[in-house]
N, C-alpha and C positions, 0 to 999 in steps of 0.2 A: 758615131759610136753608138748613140743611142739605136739609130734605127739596124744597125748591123745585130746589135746585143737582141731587139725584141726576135729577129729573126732566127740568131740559133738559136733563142727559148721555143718557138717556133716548130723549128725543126727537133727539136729534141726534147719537147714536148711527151709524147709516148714514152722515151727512156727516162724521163723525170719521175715522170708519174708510176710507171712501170717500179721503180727504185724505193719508191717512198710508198708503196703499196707492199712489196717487201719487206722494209722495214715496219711497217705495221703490223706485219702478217710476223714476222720473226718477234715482235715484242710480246704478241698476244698466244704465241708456240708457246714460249719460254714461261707466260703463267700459266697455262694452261699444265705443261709439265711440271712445273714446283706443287700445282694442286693434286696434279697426280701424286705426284711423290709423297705426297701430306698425305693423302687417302691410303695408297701402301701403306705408311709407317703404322696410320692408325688400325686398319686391320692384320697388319701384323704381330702390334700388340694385341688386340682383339681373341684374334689366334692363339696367341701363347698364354692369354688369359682361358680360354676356353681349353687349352691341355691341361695345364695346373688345375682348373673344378674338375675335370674329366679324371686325371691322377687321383687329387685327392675323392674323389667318389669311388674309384674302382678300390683304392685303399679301404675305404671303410667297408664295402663290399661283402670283398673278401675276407676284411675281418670277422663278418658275420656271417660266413658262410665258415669259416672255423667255429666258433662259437654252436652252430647247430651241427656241424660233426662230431665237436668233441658231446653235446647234450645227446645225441641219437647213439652214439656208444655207451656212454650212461644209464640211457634207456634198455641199451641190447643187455647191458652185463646185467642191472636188476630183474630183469626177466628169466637171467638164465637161459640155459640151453634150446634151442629150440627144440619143439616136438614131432616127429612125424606122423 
């Protein structure tokens, strides 16, 4: 029994090792991809943080580009008419 048993290890030797080199290879995929997925999530928040400053900047913006339309017709009416 014994020496029959070392024989198929033996011979099946290659598919062992083959097997369990797979298994290793599939445990070290499987972090590999949850660290992925962790670095997506974090720059996805990243992203959406950087739209929201981006929103909030073009908001105040353009509030101040009202502010100097409404001050330059101000200026245009106390000047009066233009002259040619």
């Amino acid at each position: 029994m014994g020496e029959n048993f070392m024989d198929t290890i033996r011979e099946w030797w290659g598919a062992i090792m083959a097997a369990t080199g797979l298994g290793v290879w599939l445990v070290r995929l499987e972090g590999s991809s949850k660290t992925a997925l962790r670095e997506v999530a974090r720059l996805e928040k990243q992203l959406d943080a950087d739209r929201q400053a981006i929103s909030e900047t073009r908001k105040e913006q353009n509030e101040m580009l009202r502010e100097m339309r409404a001050d330059i017709k101000r200026l245009l009416e106390r000047s009066g008419p233009a002259r040619d």
